[in-house]
N, C-alpha and C positions, 0 to 999 in steps of 0.2 A: 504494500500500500504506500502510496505517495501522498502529498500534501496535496496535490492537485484532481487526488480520487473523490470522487461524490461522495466518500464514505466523509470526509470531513468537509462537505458542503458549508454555505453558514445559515441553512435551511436545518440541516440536521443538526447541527450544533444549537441553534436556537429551541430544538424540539423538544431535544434534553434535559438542556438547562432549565426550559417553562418547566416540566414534565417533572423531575426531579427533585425543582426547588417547589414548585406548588405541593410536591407533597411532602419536604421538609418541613413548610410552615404548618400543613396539616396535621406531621406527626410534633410536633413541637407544642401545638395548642391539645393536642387528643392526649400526650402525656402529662396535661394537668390534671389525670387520676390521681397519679400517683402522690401528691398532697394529700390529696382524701385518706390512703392509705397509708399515711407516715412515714413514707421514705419521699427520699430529695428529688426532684425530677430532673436537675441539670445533668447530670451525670450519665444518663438513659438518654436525650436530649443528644445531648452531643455523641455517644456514642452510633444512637440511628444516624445522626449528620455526618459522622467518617464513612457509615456505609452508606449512604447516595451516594457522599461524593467519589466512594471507590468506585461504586456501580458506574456512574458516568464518567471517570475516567477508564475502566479496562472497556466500556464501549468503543470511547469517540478518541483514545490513543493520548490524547496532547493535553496536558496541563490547565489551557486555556479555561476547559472546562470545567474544575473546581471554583474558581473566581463565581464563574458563571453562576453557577449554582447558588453558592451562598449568597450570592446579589440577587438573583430572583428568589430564595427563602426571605431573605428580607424584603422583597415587593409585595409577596405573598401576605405576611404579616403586616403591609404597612396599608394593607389594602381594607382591613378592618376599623384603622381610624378613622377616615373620613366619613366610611359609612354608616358607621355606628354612633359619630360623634365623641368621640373618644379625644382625651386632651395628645394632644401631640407627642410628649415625650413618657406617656403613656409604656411606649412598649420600645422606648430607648437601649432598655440594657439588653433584651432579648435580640435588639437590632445588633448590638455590639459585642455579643457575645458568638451569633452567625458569623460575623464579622471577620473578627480574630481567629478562630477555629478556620474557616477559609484561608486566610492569609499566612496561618503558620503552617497550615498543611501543603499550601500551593508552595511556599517556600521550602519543606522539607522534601518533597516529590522533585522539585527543578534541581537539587542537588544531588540524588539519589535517582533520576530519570532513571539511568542504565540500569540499574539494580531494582528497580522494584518492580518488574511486570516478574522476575522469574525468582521473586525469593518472597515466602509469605513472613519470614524473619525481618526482615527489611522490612516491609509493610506492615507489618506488627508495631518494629521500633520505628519508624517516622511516623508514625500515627500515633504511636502514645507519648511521644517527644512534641510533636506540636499540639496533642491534646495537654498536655502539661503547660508549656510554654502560655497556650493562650487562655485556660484559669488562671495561671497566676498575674498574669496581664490584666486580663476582666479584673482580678480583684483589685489589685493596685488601682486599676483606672476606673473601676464602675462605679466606685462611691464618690468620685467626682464628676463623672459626665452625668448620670441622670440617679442620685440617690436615691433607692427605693426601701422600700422597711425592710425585704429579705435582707441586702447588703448590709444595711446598718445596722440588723440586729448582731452581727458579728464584731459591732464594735465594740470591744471591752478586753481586758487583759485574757489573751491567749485565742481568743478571736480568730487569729490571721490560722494559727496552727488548725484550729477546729475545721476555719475553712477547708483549709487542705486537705486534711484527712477525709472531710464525710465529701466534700465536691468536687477537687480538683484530681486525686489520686483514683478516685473510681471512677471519674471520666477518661482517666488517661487510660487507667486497662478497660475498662470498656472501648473504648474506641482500638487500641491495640488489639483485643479480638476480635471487631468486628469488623473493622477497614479488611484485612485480608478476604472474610467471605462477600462480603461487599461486591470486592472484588474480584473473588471465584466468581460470583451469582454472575456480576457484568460480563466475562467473558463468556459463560454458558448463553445470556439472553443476545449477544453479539450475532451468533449463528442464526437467530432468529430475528432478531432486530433488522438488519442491514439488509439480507432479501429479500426482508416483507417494503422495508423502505423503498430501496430501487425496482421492483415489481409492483409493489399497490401505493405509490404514492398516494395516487388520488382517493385511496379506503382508508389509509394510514393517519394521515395531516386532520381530517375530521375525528379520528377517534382517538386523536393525541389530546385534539382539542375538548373533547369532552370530558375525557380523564380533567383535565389542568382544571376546568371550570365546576366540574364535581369534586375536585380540592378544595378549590377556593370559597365553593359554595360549604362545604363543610364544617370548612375553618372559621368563617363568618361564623356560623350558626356557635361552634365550641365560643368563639371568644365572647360573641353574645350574651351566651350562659354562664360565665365566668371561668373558665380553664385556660 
């Protein structure tokens, strides 16, 4: 495959991205269960977000498309404020937390290119190295760009440590085992993905589109409800 194959069109790239990040922000609002039931949801949160974003990288080959993703989970999400009426900085730290987790993974993958499509070692540790990196980032920085109660109940002697332990270290091994199947799952759907694409475009492009809008429409309704 070359750069200049329809398999990395920017028709397909784009399809991904919607496709992927629409149901990032879906599983991100659907895992506010798990408050209800006494464990932390960041942690599960970013672990499903290493595996989209593996998923759509062992798809579409190239890097590009992690960004991608985490930028459409935050359109996904930011689609609920206006129409719900929601104050704007509302769902800040949730924005900055997709954010970060994208950025330290796009930057661990463009280092490790060569190595990571044939080592699930490698995809284990750059995935739970940039899941670490961007916890402890979100916390340093999330209690100053949009303070919410979760952040600042952390504030008090040993605080910083608690975070770690119960948020940031169980995201990082969650996302270390799940980016790898992630990214089995992406290359097994690849075989099937890419010939349905260049064969039924014209079946394919409608029923991406519906998937993406039965996310969005999902996700509205959880955030509505309070999740």
């Amino acid at each position: 495959m070359t750069d200049g194959n329809e398999t990395f069109s920017g028709k397909f790239y784009l399809l991904i991205v919607l496709a992927l990040g629409a149901f990032l922000g879906l599983a991100e609002a659907a895992l506010g269960f798990m408050r209800q039931i006494g464990l932390p949801r960041s942690p599960f949160v970013t672990g499903v977000g290493f595996a989209l974003m593996a998923l759509g990288l062992a798809v579409f080959k190239q890097t590009r498309v992690i960004p991608g993703i985490a930028a459409m989970g935050i359109l996904s999400k930011w689609l609920a404020v206006p129409l719900l009426g929601l104050p704007l900085l509302c769902q800040a730290n949730a924005h900055l937390a997709i954010l970060l987790n994208g950025a330290f993974l796009f930057a661990g993958v463009r280092l490790h290119k060569k190595r990571i499509a044939g080592s699930r070692n490698v995809q284990g540790a750059v995935a739970g190295l940039a899941a670490f990196a961007a916890g402890t980032t979100f916390f340093a920085l999330g209690r100053f760009w949009a303070p919410c109660a979760h952040l600042l109940s952390f504030r008090y002697a040993g605080g910083a440590a608690s975070y770690m332990v119960t948020r940031v270290i169980p995201a990082a091994l969650l996302a270390a085992l799940l980016f790898p199947l992630g990214y089995a799952l992406g290359r097994k759907l690849e075989r099937r993905l890419l010939p349905m694409w260049l064969s039924r475009k014209p079946l394919f492009i409608p029923l991406a589109a519906t998937f993406i809008l039965a996310c969005w429409g999902l996700l509205l309704w959880l955030t509505a409800a309070g999740f």
